[in-house]
N, C-alpha and C positions, 0 to 999 in steps of 0.2 A: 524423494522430494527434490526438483531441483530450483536453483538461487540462483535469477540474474540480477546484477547490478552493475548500473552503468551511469558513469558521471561523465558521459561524452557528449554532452547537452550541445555543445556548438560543434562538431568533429566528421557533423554530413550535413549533405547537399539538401535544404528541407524542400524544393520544390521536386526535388527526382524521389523523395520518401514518401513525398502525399501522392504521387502516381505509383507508388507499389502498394498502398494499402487499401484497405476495403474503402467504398463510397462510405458507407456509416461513420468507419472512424475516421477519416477524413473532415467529415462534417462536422464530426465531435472534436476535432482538432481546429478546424477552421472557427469555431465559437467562441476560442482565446482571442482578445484584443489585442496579447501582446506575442511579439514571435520566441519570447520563451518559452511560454506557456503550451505554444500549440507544439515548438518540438519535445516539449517532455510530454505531450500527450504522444508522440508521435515515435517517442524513443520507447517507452511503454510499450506502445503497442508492436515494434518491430522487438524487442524481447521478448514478448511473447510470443511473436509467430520463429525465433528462432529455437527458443526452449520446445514448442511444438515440433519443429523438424527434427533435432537433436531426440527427445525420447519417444515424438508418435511416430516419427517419418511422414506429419503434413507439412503439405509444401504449399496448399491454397490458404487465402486470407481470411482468417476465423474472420466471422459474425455473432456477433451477441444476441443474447434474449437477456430478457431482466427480470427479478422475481418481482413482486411489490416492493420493497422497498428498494428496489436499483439495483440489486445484488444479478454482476453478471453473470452468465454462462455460454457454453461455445454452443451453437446449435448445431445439432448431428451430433454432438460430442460431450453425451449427459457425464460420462464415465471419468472426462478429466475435470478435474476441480484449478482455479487456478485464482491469482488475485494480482491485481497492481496497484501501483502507490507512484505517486511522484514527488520530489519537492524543488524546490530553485536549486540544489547540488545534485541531485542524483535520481534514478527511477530507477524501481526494483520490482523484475515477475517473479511470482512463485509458483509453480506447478506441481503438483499433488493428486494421487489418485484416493483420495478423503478431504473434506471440504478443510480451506485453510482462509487463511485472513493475514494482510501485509500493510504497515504500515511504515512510512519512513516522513520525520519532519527535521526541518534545520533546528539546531539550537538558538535560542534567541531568549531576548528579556521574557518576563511571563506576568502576566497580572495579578493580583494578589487576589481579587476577584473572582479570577477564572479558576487558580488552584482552589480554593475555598467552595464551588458551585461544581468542581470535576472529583476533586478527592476525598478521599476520608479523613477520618484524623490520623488513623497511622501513615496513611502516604502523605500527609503535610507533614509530619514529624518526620520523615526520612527525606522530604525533600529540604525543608531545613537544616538537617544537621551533614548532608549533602557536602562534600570538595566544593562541588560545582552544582548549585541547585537549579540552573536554568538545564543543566543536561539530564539531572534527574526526573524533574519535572517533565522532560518530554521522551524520555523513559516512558517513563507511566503514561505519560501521553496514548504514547503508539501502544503501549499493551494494551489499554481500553481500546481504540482506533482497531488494530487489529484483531482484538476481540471479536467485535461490535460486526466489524465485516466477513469475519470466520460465521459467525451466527444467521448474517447477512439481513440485519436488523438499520444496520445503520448508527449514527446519534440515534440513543435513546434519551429519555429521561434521566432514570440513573445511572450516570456514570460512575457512581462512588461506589458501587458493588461489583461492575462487572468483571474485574479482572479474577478468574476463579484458578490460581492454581492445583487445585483438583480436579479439576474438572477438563482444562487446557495446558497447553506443553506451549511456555512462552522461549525464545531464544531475538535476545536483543544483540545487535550490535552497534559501537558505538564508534561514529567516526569524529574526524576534529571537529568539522560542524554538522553534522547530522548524526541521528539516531533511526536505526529498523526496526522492527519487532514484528516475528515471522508468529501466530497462532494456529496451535492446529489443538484437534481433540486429542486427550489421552486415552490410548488405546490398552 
């Protein structure tokens, strides 16, 4: 498996990086209204075409296909599995020859709301009794998140079941304001 991450969100030239990338993601970058937006779409996707050279030896700009639910893949290239994630600090690829899922979000306030409609009772009971219950909350966050897109289902319905540590090999990490969380199956 390998892990990029890269919080160098303003540290390139974003008009010379939409002329290295494919027309598709371009477009799909050009759809942000805002220019952060479009360079973490756009840091994304240049970690993924270097995570590609580094372990396939490709050098041309992957193109997507999407399954129904959105869930990407490289076309020509059923055999690599791979996933990306962005947030306002940082974007992270993960590439995998077995389907995987990558999530990474800022830490922030959290709704009481929203943990109550996402978790169950044991992850509200652990996110309460939590150091820091905004970072555990988005813990859990990203292991549904990247569950969901390891499956490549998306948001579903129940979030309050899906994290299966039997079933998936979750490895989170936490930075001062974001959290990752890499899913893959357990083999």
């Amino acid at each position: 498996m390998k892990i990029l991450v890269s919080e160098n969100i303003w540290d390139f030239d974003l008009e010379a990086a939409l002329k290295e990338i494919s027309a598709q993601r371009r477009e799909q970058a050009l759809k942000f209204k805002y220019e952060q937006g479009q360079r973490l779409c756009v840091l994304a996707y240049k970690l993924l075409k270097k995570g590609l050279q580094q372990e396939y030896g490709i050098t041309e700009n992957p193109v997507f296909v999407y399954n129904e639910h959105g869930k990407p893949s490289i076309e020509g290239h059923p055999e690599i599995c791979f996933n990306l994630s962005h947030c306002k600090e940082a974007t992270i690829c993960v590439l995998s020859d077995r389907p995987v899922g990558v999530d990474v979000e800022s830490i922030r306030e959290y709704k009481e709301s929203l943990v109550n409609y996402t978790m169950n009772d044991k992850e509200i009971s652990l996110i309460k009794l939590a150091d820091n219950p905004a970072a555990a909350f988005i813990r859990l966050w990203t292991m549904k998140e990247a569950t969901m897109k390891l499956i490549g289902t998306g948001i579903s319905n129940d979030m309050k079941t899906v994290i299966n540590t039997a079933k998936y090999k979750y490895s989170t990490v936490c930075r001062d304001n974001y959290v990752y969380t890499i899913c893959a199956t357990n083999i």
